[in-house]
N, C-alpha and C positions, 0 to 999 in steps of 0.2 A: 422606555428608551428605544431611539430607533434600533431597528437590526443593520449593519453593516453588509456592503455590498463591495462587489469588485467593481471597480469605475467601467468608462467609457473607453481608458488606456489602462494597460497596467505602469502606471508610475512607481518607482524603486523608492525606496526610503534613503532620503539620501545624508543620515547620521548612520543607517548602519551601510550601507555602499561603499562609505569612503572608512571603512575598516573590513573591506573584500566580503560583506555579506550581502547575497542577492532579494531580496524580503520587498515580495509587492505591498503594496499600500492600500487600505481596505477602503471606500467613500460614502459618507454619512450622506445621504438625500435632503434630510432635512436641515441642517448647518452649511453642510457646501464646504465639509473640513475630512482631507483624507488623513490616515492615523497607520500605523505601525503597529502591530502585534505583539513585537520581538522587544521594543526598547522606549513605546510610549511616544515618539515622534508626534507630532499634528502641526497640519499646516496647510494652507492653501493651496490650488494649485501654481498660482504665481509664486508662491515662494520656493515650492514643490521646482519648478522650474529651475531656477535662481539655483537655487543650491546643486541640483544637477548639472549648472553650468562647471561649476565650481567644481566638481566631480572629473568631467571632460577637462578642464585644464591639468589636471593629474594626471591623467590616461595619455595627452593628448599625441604625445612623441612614442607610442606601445609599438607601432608597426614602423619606426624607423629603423636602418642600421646607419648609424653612425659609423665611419672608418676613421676619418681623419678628424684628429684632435687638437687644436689650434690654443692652448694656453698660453704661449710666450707672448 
């Protein structure tokens, strides 16, 4: 079995990210499939992507303040 390496970026695992765990992603050389340590995760880096978009729509309003509230 190949040995695991830290990529080229460190990409976040993005099943445990979007439950506030920070857990870089480790990258197999020979499959081209990064993986998770912490909860078993694998996945491409296109997918890897994708789903960190998915993450950033969560976050995306963190550094707003809202003042005025417009329900009626």
């Amino acid at each position: 079995m190949a040995q695991l390496t830290k990529g080229k970026l460190n990409y976040r695992c993005p099943s445990c990210f979007m439950r506030d765990l920070d857990i870089d992603m480790f990258y197999n050389k020979d499959t081209g499939i990064y993986s998770c340590i912490r909860c078993q995760y694998r996945g491409t880096e296109k997918d890897i992507l994708e789903k960190n978009e998915m993450v950033r729509f969560r976050y995306g309003a963190m550094n707003q303040r809202f003042e005025k509230f417009d329900f009626d």
